[in-house]
DOBAZA-34170 format. One record per atom (N, C-alpha, C, CB): x, y, z; atom name; residue in one letter; residue number from 1. Coordinates in steps of 0.05 Angstrom, whole numbers. Each point is the difference from the previous one (the first is absolute). Glycine has a CB too. Layout:
N
TORNU	east	north	up	atom	rest	nr
TORNU	X	Y	Z	CA	A	NUM
...
! end
This chain:
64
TORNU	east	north	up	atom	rest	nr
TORNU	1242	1712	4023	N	X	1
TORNU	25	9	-12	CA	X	1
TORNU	-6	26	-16	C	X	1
TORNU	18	-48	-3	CB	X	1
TORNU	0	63	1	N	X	2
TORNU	-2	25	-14	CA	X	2
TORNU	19	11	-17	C	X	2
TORNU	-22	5	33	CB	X	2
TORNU	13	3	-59	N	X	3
TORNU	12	3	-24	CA	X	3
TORNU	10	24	-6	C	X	3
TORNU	-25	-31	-13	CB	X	3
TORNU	51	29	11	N	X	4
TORNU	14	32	-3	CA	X	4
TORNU	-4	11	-26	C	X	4
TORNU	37	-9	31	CB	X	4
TORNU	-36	35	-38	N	X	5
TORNU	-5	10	-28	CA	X	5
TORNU	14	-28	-20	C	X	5
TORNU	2	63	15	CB	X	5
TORNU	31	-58	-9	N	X	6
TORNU	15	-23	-18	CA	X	6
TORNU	-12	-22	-6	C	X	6
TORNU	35	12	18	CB	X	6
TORNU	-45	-24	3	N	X	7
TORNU	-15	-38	-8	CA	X	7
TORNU	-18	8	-9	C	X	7
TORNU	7	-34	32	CB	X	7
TORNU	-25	51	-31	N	X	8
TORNU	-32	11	-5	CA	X	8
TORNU	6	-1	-38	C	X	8
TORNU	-14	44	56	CB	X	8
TORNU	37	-23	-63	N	X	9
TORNU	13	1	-28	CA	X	9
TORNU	11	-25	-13	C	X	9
TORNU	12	43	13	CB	X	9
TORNU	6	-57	3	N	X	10
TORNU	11	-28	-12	CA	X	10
TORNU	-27	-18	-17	C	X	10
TORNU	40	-2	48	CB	X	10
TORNU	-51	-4	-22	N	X	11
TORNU	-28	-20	2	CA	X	11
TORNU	-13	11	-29	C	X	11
TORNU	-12	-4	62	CB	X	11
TORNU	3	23	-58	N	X	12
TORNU	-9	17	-25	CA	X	12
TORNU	17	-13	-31	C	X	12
TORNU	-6	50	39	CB	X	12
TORNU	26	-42	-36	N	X	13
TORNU	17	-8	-28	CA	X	13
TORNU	4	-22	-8	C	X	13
TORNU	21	29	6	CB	X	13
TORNU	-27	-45	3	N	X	14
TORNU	2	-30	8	CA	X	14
TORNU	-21	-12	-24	C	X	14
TORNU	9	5	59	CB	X	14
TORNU	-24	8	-71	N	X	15
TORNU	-19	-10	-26	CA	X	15
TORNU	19	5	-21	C	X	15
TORNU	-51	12	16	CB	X	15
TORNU	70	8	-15	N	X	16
TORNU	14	7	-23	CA	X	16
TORNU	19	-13	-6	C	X	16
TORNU	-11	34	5	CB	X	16
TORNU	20	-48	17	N	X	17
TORNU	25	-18	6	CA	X	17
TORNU	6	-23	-33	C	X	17
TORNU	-14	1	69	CB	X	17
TORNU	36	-4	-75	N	X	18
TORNU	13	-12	-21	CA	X	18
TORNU	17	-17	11	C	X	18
TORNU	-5	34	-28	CB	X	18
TORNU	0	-62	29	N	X	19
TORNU	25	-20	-2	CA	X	19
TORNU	16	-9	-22	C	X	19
TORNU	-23	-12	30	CB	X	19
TORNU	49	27	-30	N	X	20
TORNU	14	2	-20	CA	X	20
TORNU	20	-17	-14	C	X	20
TORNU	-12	33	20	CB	X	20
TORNU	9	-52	12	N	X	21
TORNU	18	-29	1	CA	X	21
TORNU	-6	-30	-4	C	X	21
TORNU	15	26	28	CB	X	21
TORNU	-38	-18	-54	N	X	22
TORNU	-9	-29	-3	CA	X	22
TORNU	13	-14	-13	C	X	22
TORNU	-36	11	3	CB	X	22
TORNU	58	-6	-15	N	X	23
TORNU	15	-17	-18	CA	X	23
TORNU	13	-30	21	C	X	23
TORNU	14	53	-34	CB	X	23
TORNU	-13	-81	20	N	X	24
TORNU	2	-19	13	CA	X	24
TORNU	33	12	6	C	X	24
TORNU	-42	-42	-20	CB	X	24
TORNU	57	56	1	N	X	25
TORNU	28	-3	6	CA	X	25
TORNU	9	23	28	C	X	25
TORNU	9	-15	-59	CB	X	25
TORNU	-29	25	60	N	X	26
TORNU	15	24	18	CA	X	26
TORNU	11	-8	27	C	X	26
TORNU	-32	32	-20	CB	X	26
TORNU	29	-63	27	N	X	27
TORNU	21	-8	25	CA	X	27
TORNU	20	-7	-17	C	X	27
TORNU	-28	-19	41	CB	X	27
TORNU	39	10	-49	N	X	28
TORNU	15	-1	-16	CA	X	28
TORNU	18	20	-5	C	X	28
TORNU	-29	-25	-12	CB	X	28
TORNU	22	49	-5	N	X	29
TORNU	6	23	-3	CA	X	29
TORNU	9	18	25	C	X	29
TORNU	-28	-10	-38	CB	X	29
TORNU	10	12	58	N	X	30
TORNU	5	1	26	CA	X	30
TORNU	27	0	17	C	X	30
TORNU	-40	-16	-10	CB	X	30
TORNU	43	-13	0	N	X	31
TORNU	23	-11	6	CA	X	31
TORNU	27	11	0	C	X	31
TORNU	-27	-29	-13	CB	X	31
TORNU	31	35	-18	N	X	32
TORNU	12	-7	-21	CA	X	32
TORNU	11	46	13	C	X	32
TORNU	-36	-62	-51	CB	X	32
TORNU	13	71	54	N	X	33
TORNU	-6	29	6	CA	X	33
TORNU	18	6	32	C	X	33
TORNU	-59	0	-30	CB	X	33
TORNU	52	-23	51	N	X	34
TORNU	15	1	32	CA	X	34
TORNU	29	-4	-11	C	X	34
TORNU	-41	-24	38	CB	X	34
TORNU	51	8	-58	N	X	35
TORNU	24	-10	-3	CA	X	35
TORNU	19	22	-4	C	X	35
TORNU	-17	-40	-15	CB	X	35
TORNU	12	58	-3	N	X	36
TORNU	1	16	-11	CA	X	36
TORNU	9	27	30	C	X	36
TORNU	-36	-28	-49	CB	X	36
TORNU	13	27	58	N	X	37
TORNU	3	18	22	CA	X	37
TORNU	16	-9	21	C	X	37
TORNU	-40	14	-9	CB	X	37
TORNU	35	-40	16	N	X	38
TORNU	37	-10	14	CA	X	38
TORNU	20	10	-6	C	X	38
TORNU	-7	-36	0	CB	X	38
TORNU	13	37	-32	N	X	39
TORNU	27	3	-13	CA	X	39
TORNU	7	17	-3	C	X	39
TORNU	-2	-25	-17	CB	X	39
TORNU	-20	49	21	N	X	40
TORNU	16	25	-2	CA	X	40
TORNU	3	7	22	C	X	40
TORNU	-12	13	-36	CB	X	40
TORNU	-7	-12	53	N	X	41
TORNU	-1	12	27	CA	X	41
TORNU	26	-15	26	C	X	41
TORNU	-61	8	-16	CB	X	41
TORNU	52	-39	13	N	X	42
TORNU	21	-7	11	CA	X	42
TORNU	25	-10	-9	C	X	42
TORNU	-31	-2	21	CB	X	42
TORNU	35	-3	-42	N	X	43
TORNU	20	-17	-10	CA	X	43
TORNU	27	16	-23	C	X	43
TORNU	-46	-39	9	CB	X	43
TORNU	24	72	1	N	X	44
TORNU	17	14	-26	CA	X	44
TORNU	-1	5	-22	C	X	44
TORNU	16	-12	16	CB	X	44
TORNU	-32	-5	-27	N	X	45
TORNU	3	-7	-39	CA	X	45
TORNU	-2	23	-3	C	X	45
TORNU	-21	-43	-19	CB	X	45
TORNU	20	46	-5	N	X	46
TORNU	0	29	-32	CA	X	46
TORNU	-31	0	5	C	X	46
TORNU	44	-12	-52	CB	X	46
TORNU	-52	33	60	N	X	47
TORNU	-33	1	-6	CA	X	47
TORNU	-6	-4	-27	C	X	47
TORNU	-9	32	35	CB	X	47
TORNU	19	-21	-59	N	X	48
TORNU	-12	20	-26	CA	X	48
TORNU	3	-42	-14	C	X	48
TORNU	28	82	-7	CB	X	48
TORNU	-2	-100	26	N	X	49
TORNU	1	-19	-35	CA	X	49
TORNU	-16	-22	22	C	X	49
TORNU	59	7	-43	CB	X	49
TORNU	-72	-5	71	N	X	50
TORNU	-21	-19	19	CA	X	50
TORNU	-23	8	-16	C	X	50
TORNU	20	-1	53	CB	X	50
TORNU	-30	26	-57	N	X	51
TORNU	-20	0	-9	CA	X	51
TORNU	1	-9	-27	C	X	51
TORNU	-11	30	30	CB	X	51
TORNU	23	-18	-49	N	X	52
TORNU	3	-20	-27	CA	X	52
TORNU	-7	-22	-3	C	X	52
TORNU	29	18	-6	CB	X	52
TORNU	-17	-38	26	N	X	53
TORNU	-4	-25	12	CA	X	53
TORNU	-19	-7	-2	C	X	53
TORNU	25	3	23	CB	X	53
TORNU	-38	8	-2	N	X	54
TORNU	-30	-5	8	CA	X	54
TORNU	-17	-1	-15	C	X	54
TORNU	8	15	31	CB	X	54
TORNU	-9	5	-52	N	X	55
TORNU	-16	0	-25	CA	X	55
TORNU	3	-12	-10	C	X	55
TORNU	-3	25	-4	CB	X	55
TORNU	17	-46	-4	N	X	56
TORNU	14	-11	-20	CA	X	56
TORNU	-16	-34	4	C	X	56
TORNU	52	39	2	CB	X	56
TORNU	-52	-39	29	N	X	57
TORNU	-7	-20	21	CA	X	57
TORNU	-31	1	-4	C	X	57
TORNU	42	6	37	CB	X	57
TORNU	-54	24	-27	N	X	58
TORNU	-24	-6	-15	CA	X	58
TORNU	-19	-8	-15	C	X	58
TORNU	17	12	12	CB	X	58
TORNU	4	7	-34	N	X	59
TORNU	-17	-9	-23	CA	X	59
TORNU	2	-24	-23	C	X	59
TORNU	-3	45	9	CB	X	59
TORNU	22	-67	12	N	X	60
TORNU	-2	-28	2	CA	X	60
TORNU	-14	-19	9	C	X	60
TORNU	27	13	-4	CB	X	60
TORNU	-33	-1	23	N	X	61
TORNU	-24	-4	28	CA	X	61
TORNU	-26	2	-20	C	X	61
TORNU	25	30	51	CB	X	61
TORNU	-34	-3	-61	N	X	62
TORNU	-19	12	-15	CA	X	62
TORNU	-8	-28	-21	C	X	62
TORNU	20	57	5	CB	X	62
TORNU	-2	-61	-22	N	X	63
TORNU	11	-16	-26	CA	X	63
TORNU	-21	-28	6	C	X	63
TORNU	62	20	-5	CB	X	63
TORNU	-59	-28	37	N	X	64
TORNU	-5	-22	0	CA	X	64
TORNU	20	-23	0	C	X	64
TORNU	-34	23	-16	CB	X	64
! end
């Protein structure tokens, strides 16, 4: 198999790599984040008071 500059670079960065999603809530949050994107995208809602929402949802989530 043979490695193009790109994978050659990826592979490379790959020590630097940060998992950012260790929090136990972030399916959760996740969730809570697709719903959100339903509602505006498909369903219409008010983006500016979904996201409000969502935060709100969060940092209830967050709370515990």
């Amino acid at each position: 198999m043979r490695f193009t500059p790109n994978k050659i670079e990826a592979v490379d960065q790959l020590q630097y790599a940060v998992d950012t999603n260790k929090s136990v809530a972030w399916p959760e949050i996740a969730k809570e984040f697709n719903s959100v994107i339903e509602a505006t995208m498909y369903d219409g809602k008010d983006i500016q008071s979904s996201l409000e929402n969502f935060k709100k949802q969060a940092e209830r989530i967050l709370a515990g």
